[in-house]
C-alpha positions as CSV (number, residue, x, y, z in Angstrom):
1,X,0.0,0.0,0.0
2,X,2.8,2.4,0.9
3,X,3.9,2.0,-2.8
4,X,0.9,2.4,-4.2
5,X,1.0,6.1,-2.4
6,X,4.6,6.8,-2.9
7,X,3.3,6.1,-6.9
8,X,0.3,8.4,-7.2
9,X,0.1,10.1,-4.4
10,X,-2.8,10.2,-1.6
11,X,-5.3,12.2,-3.8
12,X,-4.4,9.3,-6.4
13,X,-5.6,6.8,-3.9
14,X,-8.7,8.9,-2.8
15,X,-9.7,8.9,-6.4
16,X,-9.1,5.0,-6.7
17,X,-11.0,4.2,-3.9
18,X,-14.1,6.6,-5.0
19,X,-13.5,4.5,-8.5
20,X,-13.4,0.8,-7.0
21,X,-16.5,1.9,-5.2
22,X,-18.5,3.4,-8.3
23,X,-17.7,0.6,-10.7
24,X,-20.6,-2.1,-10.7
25,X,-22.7,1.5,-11.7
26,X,-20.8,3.2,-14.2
27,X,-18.1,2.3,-16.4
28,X,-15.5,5.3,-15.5
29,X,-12.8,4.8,-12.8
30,X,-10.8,8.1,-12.4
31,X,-11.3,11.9,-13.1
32,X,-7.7,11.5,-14.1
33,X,-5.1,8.5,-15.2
34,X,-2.3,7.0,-12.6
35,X,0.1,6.0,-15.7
36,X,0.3,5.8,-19.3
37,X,1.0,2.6,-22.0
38,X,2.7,4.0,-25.1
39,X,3.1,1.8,-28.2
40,X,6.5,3.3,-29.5
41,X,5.9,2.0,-32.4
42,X,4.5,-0.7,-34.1
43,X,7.5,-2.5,-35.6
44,X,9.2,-6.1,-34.2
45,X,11.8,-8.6,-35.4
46,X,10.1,-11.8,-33.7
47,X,6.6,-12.9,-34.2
48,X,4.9,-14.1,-31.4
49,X,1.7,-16.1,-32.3
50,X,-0.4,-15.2,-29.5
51,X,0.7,-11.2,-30.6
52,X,-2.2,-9.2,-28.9
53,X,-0.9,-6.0,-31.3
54,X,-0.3,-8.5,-34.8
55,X,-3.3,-6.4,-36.3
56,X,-1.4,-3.4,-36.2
57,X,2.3,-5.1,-37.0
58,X,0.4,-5.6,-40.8
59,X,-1.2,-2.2,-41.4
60,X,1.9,-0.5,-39.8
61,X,1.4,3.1,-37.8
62,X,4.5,5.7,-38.4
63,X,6.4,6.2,-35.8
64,X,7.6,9.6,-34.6
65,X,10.8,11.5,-34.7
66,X,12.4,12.3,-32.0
67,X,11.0,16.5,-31.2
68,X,7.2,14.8,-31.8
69,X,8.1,12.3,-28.8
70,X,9.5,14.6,-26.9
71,X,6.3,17.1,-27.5
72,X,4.0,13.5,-26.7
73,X,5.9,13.0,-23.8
74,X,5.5,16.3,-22.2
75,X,1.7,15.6,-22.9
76,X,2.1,12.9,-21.1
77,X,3.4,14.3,-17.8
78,X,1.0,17.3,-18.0
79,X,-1.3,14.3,-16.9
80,X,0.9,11.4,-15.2
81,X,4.4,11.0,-13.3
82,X,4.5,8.0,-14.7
83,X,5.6,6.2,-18.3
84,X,5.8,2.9,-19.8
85,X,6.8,2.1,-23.3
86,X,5.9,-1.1,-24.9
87,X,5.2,-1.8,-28.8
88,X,6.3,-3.6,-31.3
89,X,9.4,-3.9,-30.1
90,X,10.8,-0.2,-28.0
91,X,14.6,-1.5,-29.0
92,X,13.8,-1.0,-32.3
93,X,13.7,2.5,-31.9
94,X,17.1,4.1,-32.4
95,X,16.2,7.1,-29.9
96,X,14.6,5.0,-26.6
97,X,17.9,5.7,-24.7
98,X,17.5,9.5,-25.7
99,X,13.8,9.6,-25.5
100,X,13.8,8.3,-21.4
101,X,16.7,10.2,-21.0
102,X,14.6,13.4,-21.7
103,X,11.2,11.7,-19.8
104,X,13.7,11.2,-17.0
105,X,15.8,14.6,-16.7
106,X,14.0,17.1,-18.2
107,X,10.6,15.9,-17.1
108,X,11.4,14.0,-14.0
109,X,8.9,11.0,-14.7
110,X,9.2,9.9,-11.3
111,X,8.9,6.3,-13.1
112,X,10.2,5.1,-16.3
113,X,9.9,1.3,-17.8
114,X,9.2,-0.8,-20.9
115,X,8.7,-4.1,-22.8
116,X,11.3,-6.1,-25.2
117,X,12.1,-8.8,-26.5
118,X,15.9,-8.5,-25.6
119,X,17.3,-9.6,-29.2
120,X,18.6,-5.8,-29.0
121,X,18.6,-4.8,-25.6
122,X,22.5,-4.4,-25.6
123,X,22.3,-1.9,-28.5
124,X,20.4,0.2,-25.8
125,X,23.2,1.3,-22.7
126,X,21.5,4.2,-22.2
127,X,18.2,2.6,-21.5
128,X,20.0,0.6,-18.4
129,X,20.8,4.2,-16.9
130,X,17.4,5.9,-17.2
131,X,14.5,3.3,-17.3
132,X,13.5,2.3,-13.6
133,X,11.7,-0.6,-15.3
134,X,13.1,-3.4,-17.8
135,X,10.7,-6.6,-18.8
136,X,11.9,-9.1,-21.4
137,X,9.4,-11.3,-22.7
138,X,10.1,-14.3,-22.4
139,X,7.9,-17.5,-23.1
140,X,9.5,-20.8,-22.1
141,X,13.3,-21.5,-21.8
142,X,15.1,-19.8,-24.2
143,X,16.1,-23.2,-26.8
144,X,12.0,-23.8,-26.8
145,X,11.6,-20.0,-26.7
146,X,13.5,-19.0,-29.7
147,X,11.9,-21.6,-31.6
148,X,8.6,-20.6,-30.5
149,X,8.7,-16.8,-31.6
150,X,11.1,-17.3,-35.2
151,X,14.2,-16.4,-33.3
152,X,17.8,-17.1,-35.1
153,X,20.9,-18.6,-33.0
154,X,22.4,-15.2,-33.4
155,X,19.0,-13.4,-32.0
156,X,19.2,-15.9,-29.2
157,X,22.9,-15.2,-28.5
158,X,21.9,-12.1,-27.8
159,X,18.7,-13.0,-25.8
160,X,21.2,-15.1,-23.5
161,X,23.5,-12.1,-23.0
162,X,20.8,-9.6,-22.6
163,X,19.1,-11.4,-19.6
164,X,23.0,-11.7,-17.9
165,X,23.4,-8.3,-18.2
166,X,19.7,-7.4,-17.1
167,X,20.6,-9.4,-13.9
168,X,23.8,-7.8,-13.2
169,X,22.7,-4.4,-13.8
170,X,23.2,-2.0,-10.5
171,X,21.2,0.2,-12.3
172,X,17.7,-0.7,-13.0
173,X,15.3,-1.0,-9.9
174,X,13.4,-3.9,-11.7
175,X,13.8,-6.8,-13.8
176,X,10.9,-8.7,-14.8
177,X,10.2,-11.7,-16.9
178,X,6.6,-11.5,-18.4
179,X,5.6,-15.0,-19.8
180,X,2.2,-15.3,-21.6
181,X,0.8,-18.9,-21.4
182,X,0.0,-20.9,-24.3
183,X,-1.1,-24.6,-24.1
184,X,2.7,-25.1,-26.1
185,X,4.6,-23.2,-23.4
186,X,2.3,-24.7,-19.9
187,X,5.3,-27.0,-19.1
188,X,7.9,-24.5,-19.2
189,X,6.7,-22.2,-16.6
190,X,8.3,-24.0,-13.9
191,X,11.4,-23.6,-15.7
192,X,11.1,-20.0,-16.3
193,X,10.3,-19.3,-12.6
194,X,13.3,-21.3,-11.4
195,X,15.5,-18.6,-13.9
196,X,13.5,-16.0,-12.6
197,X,14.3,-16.9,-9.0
198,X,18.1,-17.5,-9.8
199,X,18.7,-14.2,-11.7
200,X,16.0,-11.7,-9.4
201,X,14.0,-11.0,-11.2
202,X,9.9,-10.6,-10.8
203,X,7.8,-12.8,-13.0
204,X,4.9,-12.0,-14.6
205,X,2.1,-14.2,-16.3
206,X,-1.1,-14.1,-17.9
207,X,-2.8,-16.1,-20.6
208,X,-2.4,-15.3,-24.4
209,X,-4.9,-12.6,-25.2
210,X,-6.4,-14.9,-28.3
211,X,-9.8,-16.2,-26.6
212,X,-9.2,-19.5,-28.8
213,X,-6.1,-20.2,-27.2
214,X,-7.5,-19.2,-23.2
215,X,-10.4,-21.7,-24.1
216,X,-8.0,-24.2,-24.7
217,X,-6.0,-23.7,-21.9
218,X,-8.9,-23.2,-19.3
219,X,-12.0,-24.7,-20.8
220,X,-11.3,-28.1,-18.6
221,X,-7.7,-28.4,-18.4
222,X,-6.8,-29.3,-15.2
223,X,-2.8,-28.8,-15.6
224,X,-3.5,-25.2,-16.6
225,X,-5.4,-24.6,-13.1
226,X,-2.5,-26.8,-11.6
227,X,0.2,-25.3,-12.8
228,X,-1.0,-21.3,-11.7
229,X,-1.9,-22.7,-8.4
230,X,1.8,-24.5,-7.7
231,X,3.2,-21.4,-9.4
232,X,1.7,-19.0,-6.6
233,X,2.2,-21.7,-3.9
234,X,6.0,-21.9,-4.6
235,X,6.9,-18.8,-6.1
236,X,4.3,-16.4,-4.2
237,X,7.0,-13.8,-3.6
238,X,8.7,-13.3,-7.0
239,X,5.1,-12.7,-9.0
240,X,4.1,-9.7,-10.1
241,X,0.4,-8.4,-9.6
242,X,-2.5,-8.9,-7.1
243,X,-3.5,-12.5,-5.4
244,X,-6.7,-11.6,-6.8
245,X,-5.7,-11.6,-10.5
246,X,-3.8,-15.2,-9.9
247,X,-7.0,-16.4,-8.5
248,X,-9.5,-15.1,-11.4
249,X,-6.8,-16.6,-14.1
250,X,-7.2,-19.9,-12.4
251,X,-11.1,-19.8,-12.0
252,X,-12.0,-17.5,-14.5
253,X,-13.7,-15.3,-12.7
254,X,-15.3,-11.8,-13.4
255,X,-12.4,-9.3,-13.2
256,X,-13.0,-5.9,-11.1
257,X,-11.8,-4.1,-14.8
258,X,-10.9,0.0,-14.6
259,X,-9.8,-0.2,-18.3
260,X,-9.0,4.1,-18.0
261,X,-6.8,4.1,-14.9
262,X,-3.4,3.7,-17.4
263,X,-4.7,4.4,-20.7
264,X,-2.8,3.2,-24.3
265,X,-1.8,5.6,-26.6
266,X,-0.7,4.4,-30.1
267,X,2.6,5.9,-31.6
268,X,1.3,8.5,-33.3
269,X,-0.3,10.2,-29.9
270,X,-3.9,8.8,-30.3
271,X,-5.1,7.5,-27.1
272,X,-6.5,4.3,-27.5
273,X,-10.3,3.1,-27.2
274,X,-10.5,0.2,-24.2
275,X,-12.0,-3.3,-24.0
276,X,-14.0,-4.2,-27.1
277,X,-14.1,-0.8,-28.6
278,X,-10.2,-1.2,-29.1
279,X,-8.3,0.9,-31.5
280,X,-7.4,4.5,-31.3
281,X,-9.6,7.5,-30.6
282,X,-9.7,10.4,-32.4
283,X,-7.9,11.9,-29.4
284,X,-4.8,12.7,-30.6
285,X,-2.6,14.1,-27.9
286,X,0.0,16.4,-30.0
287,X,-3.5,18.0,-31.3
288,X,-3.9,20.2,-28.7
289,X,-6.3,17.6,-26.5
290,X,-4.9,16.9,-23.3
291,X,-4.4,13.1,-21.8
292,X,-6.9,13.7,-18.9
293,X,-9.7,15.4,-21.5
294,X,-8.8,12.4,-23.7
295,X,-9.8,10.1,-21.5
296,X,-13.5,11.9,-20.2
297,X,-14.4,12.2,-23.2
298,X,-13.5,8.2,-24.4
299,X,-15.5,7.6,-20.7
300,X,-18.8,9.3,-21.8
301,X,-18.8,7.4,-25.0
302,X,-17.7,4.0,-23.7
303,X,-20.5,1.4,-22.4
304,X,-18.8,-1.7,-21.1
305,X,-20.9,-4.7,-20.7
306,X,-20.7,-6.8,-17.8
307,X,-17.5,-8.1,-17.7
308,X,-16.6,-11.4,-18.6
309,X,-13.9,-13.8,-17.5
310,X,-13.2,-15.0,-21.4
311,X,-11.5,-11.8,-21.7
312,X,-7.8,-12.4,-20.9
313,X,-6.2,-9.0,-22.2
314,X,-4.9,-8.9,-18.7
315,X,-2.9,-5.8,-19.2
316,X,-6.2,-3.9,-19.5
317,X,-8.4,-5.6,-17.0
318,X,-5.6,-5.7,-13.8
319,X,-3.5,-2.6,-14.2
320,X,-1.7,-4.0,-11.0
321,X,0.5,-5.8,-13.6
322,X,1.6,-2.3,-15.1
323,X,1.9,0.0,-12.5
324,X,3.7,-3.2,-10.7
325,X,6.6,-2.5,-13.5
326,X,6.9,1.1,-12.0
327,X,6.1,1.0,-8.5
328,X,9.1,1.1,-6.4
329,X,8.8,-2.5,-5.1
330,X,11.5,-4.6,-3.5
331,X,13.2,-6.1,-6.5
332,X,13.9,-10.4,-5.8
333,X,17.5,-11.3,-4.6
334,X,19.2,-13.6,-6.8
335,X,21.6,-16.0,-7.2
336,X,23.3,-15.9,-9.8
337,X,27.3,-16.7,-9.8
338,X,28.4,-18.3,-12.6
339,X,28.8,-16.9,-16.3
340,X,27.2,-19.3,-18.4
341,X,23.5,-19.0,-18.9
342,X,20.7,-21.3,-19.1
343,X,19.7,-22.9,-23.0
């Protein structure tokens, strides 16, 4: 809880609660955002089958230069202290080192983080010194994983040596593994947690976004339930997000969804529609339209049906997964000793 304030402040929390307690009512959870997702752009090296953004990989969105992000950004923190950058693929971008750089010293974004794949994490040394947050994804051990997502053995090469130097950095505050289950990759999450417990870093799970491949998964399958609940039995203190959200994903239960509290904005500074109304707004955010106007007016047009535990986008439906990446949380001790890393 303590972090939770330290992140948005008191008022932040006032406004949360008011929103937890309005919810079965209206859709609309805060007068104002805690955070912000930004889609750097929409351009990867791997491709992920379960891609929740594959739509958008196809049609392409152009991605800014480097004053336009700066001008988005300072839209940003007119509205939020805190940023997180996901995609695509952020290390694609030639300018993320410069673009948290500016987020961090010349608009003192009191938290910084984002998503990648690691193939070119190393190409990015400036990104170690300002981003308080690093997550490589990560979906089985990384011989199975580099199969799984089209990597080469030189992309994997560099996977290896990104997640030694992740570990080893003195510099980032958190180092997280997210892992999105598939019925391919079920078996490999005790594997992944085991590395995630031996380099310290968080882990973070939910199921694939696709609602064929949940169905699979959850429609019966007893080692899918299994395997969440011997995850949070043995590895309670390394997950990231609520107990709650663990228990939904296991049961399928109704999440308690407050799809506004860290809105998505797309590259080009269009803030993004929620749930089933997905896709970007015509709120565009170097337009003149502030974030927190943005999102009232995407409230008053949004009616959100009674939520539904086949929906499995979980980084819409529990934000504690997100603002877990830039809360200042105790980061995992690990163990790690020797140089070679794990195949």
């Amino acid at each position: 809880m303590l972090n939770l304030i330290e992140a948005v402040g008191m008022s932040g929390c006032v406004r949360a609660g008011l929103g937890m307690l309005q919810a079965p009512f209206r859709p609309r959870y805060l007068g104002r955002p805690l955070a912000v997702c930004w889609f750097i752009n929409f351009r990867c090296n791997l491709h992920c089958p379960f891609c929740c953004k594959a739509k958008e990989l196809r049609t392409g969105v152009p991605e800014l230069d480097l004053d336009d992000k700066k001008h988005l950004c300072r839209a940003f923190r007119e509205s939020v202290s805190r940023l997180y950058l996901s995609g695509g693929e952020p290390t694609l971008s030639e300018d993320l080192g410069d673009t948290l750089e500016y987020c961090k010293r010349e608009l003192r974004f009191k938290g910084l983080g984002f998503t990648t794949n690691g193939v070119r994490l190393l190409e990015q040394e400036k990104a170690f010194a300002f981003a308080d947050s690093i997550c490589i994804s990560l979906h089985g051990m990384p011989d199975d994983h580099a199969e799984y997502v089209g990597m080469t053995p030189a992309m994997k090469a560099d996977l290896l040596a990104a997640l030694g130097r992740l570990a080893r950095s003195d510099q980032t505050r958190h180092k997280i593994i997210s892992f999105v289950i598939t019925s391919r990759n079920l078996g490999q999450l005790p594997k992944v947690a085991a590395l995630c417990r031996e380099y310290g870093f968080t882990l973070s799970v939910a199921p694939a976004n696709d609602f064929s491949e949940s169905e699979s998964l959850t429609g019966g399958n007893g080692k899918y339930a299994e395997a969440i609940k011997r995850l949070v039995t043995e590895h309670q203190d390394i997950l990231l997000g609520t107990r709650a959200y663990h228990d939904r994903i296991v049961h399928r239960r109704p999440y308690r969804c407050f799809p506004l509290a860290v809105p998505n904005v797309y590259p080009d500074g269009r803030v993004c529609r929620p749930c089933d109304k997905g896709g970007p707004s015509e709120h565009n955010l170097l337009r003149g339209v502030s974030l927190d106007q943005a999102v009232r007016q995407i409230e008053q047009d949004l009616t959100l049906r009674p939520c539904s535990s086949n929906c499995f986008k979980a980084g819409v439906v529990e934000r504690s997964l997100l603002l877990g990446k830039l809360l200042p949380v105790k980061q995992p001790s690990g163990q790690l000793t020797c140089q070679s890393h794990p195949a």
